[in-house]
VOPAGU-2260 file (C-alpha; in pm, 1 decimal, decimal comma):
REM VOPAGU-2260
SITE   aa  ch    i         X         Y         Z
SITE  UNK   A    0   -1590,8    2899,9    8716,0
SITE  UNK   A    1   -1749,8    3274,3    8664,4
SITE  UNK   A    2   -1458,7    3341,3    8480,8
SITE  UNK   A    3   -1487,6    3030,9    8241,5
SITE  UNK   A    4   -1869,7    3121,8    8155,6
SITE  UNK   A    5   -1820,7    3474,0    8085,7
SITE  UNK   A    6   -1542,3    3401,9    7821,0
SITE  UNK   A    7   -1773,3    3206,4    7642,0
SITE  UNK   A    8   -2060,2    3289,2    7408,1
SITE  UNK   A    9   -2403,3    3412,7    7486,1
SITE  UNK   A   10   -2528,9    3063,6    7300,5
SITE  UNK   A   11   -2235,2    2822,0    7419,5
SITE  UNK   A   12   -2331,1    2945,3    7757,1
SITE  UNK   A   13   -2675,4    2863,7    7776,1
SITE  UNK   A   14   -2612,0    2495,2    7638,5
SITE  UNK   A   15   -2396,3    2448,8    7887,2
SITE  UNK   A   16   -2643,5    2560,1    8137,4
SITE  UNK   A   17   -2929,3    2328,7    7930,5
SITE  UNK   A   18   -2671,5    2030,2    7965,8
SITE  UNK   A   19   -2618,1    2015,7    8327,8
SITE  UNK   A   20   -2966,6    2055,3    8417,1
SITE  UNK   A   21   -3018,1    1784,6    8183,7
SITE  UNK   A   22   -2779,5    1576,8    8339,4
SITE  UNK   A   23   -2949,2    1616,6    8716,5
SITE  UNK   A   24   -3289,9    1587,2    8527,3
SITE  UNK   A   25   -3220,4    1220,0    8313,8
SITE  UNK   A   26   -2862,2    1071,3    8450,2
SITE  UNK   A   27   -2675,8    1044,9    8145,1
SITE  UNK   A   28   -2684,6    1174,9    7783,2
SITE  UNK   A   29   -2618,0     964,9    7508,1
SITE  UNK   A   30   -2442,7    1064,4    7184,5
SITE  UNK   A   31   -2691,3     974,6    6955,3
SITE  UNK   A   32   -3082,1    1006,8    6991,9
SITE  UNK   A   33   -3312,2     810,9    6751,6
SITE  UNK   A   34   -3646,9     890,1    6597,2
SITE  UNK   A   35   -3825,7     598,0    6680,4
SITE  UNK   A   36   -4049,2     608,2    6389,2
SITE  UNK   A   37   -3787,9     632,1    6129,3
SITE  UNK   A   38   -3486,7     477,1    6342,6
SITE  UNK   A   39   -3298,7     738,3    6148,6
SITE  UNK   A   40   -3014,9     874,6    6460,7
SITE  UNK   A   41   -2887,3    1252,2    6518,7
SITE  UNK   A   42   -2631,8    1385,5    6696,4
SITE  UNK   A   43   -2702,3    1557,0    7050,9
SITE  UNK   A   44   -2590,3    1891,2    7092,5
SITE  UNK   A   45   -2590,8    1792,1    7499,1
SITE  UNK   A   46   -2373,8    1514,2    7431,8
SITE  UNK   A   47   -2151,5    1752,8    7238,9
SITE  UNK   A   48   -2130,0    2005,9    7506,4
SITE  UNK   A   49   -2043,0    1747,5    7756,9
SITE  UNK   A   50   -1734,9    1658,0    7526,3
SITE  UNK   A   51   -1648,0    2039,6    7456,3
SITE  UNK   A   52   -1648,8    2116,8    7850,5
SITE  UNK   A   53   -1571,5    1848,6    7999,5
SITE  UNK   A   54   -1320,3    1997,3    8250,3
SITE  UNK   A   55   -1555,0    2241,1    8326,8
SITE  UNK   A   56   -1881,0    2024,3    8417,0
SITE  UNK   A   57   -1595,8    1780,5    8595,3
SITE  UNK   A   58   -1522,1    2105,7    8860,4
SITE  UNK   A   59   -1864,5    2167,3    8881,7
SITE  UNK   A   60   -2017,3    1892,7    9004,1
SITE  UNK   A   61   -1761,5    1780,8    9183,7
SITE  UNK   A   62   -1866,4    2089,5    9433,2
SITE  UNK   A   63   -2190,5    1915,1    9468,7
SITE  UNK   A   64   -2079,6    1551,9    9530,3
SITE  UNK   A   65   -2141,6    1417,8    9194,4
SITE  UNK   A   66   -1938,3    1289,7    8917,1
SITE  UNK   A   67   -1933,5    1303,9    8551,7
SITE  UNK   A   68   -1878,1     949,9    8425,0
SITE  UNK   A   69   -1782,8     901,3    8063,8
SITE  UNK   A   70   -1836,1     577,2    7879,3
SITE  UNK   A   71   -1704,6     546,7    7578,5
SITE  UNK   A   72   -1818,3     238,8    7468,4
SITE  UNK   A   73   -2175,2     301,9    7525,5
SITE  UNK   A   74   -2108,2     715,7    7394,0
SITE  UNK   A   75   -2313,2     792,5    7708,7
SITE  UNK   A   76   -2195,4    1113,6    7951,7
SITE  UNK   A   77   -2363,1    1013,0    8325,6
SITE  UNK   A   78   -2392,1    1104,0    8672,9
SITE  UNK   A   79   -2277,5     925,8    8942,7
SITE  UNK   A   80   -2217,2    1040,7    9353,3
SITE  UNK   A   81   -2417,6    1067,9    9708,0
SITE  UNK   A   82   -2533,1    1433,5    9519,7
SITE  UNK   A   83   -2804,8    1283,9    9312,6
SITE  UNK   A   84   -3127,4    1270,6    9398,1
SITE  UNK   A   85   -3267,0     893,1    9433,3
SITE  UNK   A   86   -3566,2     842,3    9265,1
SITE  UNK   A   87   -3829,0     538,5    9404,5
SITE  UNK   A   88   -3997,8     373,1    9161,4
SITE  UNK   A   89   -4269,8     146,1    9234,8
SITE  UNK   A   90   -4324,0    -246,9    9171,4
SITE  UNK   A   91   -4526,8    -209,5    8881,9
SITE  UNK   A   92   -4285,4      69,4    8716,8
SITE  UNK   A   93   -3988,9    -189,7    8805,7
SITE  UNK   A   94   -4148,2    -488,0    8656,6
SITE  UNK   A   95   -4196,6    -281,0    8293,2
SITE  UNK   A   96   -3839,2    -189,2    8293,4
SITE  UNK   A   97   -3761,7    -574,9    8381,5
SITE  UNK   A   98   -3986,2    -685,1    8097,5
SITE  UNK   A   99   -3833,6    -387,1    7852,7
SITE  UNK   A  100   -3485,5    -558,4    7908,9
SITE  UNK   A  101   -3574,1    -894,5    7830,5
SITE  UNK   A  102   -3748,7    -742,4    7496,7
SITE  UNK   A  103   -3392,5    -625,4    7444,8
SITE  UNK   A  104   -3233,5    -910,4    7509,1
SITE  UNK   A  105   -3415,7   -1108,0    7355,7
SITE  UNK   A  106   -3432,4    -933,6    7036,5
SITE  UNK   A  107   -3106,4    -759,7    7009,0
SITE  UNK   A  108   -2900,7   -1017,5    6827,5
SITE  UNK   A  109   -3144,4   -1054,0    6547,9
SITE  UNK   A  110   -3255,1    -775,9    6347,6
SITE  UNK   A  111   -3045,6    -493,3    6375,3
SITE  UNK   A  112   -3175,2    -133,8    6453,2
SITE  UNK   A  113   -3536,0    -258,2    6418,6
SITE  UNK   A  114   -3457,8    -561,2    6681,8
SITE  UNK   A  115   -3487,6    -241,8    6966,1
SITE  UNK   A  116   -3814,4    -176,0    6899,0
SITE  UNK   A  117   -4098,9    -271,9    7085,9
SITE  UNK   A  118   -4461,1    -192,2    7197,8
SITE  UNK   A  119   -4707,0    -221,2    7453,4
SITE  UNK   A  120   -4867,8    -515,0    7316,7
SITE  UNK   A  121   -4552,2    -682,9    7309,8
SITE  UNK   A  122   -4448,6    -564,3    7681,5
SITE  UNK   A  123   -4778,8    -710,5    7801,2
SITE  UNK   A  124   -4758,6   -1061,4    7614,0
SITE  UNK   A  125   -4437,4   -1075,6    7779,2
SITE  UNK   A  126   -4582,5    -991,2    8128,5
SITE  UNK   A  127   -4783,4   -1275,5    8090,1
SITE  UNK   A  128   -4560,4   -1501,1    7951,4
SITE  UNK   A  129   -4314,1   -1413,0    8275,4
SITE  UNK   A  130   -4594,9   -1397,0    8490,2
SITE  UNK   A  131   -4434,5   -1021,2    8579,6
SITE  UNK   A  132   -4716,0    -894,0    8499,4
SITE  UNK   A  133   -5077,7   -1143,2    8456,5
SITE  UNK   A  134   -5302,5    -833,2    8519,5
SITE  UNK   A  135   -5441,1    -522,0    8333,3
SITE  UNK   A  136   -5259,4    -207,6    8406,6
SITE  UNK   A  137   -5413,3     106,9    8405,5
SITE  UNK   A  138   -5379,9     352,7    8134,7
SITE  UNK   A  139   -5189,7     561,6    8435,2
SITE  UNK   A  140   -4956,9     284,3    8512,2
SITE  UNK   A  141   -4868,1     249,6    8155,9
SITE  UNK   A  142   -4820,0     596,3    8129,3
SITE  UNK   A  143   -4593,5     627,1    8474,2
SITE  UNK   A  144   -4368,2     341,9    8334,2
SITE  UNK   A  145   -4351,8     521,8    8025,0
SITE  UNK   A  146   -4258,2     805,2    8186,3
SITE  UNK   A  147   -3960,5     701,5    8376,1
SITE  UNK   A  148   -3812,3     500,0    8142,7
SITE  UNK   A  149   -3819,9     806,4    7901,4
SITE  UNK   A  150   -3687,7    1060,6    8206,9
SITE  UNK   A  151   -3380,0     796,3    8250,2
SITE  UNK   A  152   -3333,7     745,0    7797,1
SITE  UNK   A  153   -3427,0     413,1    7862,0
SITE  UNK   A  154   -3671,1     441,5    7552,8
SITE  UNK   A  155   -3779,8     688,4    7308,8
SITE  UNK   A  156   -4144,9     759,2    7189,1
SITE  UNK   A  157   -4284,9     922,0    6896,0
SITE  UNK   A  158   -4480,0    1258,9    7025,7
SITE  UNK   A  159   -4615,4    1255,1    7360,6
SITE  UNK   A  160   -4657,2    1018,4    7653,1
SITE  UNK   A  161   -5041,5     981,6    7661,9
SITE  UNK   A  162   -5067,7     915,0    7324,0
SITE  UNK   A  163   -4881,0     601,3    7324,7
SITE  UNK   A  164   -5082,9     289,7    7189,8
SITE  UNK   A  165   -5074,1     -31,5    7179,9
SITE  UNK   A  166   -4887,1     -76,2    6835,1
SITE  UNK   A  167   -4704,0     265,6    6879,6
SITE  UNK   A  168   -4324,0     200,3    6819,3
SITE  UNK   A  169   -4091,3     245,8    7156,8
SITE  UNK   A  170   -3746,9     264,7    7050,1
SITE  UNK   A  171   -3503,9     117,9    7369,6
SITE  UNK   A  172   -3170,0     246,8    7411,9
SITE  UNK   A  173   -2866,7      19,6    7518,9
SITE  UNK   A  174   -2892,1     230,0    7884,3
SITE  UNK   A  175   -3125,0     -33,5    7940,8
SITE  UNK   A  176   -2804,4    -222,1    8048,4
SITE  UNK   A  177   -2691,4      72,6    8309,7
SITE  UNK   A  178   -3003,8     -17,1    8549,4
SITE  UNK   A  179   -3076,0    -428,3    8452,4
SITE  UNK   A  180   -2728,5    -558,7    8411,9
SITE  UNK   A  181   -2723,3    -912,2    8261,1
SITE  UNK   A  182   -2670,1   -1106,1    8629,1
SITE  UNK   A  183   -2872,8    -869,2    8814,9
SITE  UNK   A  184   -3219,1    -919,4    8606,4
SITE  UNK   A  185   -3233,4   -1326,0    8643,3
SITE  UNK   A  186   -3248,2   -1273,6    9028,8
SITE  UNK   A  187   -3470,2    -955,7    8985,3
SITE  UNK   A  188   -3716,3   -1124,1    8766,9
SITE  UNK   A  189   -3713,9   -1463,9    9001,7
SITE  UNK   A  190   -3766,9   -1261,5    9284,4
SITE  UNK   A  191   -4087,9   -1084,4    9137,6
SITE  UNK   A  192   -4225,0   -1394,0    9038,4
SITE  UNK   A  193   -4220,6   -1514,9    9350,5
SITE  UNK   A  194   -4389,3   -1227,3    9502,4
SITE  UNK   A  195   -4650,3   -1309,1    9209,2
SITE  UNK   A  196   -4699,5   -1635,3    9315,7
SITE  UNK   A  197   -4720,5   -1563,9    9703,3
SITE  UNK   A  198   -4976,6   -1329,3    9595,7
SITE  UNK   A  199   -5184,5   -1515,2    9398,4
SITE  UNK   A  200   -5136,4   -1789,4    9673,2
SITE  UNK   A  201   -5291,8   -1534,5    9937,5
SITE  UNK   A  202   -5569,2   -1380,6    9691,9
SITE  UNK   A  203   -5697,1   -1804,1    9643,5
SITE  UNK   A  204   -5629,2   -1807,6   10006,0
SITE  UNK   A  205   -5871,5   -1513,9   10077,4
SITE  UNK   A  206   -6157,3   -1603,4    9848,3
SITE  UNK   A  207   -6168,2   -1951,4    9903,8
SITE  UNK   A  208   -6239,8   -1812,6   10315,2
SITE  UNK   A  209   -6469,4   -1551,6   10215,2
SITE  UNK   A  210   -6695,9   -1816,2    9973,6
SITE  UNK   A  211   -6650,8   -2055,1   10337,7
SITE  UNK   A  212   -6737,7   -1753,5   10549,2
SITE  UNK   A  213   -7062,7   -1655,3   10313,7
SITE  UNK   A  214   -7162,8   -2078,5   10298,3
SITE  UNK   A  215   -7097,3   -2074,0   10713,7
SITE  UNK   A  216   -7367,0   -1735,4   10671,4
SITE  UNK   A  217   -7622,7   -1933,2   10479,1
SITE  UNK   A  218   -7621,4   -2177,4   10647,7
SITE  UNK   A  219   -7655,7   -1978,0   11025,0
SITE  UNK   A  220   -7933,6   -1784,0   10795,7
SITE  UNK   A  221   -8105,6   -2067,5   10751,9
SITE  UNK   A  222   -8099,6   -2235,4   11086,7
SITE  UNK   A  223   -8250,3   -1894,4   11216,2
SITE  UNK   A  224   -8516,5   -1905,2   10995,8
SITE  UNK   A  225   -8599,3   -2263,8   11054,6
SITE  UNK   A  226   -8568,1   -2144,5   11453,2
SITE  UNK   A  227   -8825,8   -1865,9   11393,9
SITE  UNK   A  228   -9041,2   -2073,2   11216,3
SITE  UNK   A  229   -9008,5   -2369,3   11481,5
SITE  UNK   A  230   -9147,6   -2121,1   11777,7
């Protein structure tokens, strides 16, 4: 493997070095990356490198448990094995990503390249349409979902993460499909719903005690003043 990178260039080197850190960093590389402003695509160089040195990064990994997995109908270059590290992601990060795939499946069969595109303001609506998500997230939250789903090129934003608003453009990427396949996300999204409901059940559960609790209170309140008064 020494060998192999010192017969390369200087520059051809260094991708290569870029590419596989890239690959532990996101998962998978796709061939083409899109501004999400402009929708107009570009070729990336990582995707290239993956192609050029295939054989190479194959041996490589393979040392460290993990596999390169090309697919070509998707153009995406990913990792796969017991050497990658698994990430957790939260309920409220999950329920995004749910909400992002029904955007895309929703919308992907009627306008072309623009029929990817969504936005905040459209990922809430649909939140409370589903009944993922009926409650205001936090500008962190937002940002946290945003994050992940940009780590794993689920989506693509114009500039940085915190200043994403409500009407700025998120391009979504068909790896979308790699974590919510089609059968998996009717289950997934029935399953959170429940939760939503069993939660909302318990929060009605909770206040209607509490306002029974604080009448119970006025009422002993009163009955010791009336006592106080009577002696």
């Amino acid at each position: 493997m020494v060998n192999y990178m010192e017969e390369l260039s200087v520059t051809e080197a260094d991708n290569l070095k870029k590419t596989i850190a890239t690959l532990f960093r996101q998962t998978c590389i796709l061939q083409m990356k899109y501004d999400p402003v402009t929708l107009v695509p570009r070729d990336n160089l990582h995707y290239e490198i993956c192609t050029r040195h295939r054989k190479f990064i194959e041996d490589y990994l393979s040392v460290l448990s993990c596999e390169l997995v090309h697919d070509p109908q998707e153009h995406i270059y990913r990792l796969q094995g017991d050497g990658i590290a698994i990430e957790k992601i939260n309920a409220t990060v999950t329920k995004v990503i749910l909400l992002v795939k029904l955007i895309y499946r929703d919308k992907i069969l009627g306008e072309g390249l623009k029929a990817t595109v969504t936005n905040l303001a459209e990922i809430r609506e649909y939140g409370k349409n589903t009944n993922l998500i009926n409650y205001k997230l936090t500008m962190g939250e937002w940002k946290e979902a945003l994050y992940v789903m940009s780590k794993h090129q689920i989506i693509e934003v114009p500039g940085a993460i915190q200043n994403v608003e409500d009407e700025t453009p998120i391009y979504i990427y068909s790896t979308i499909n790699l974590y919510c396949g089609s059968m998996d996300i009717t289950a997934l999204i029935k399953e959170y719903q429940e939760d939503q409901y069993a939660e909302e059940e318990i929060t009605e559960e909770v206040y209607e005690q509490e306002i029974q609790e604080e009448a119970e209170g006025g009422v002993e309140d009163e009955r010791e003043t009336v006592e106080e008064n009577i002696y």
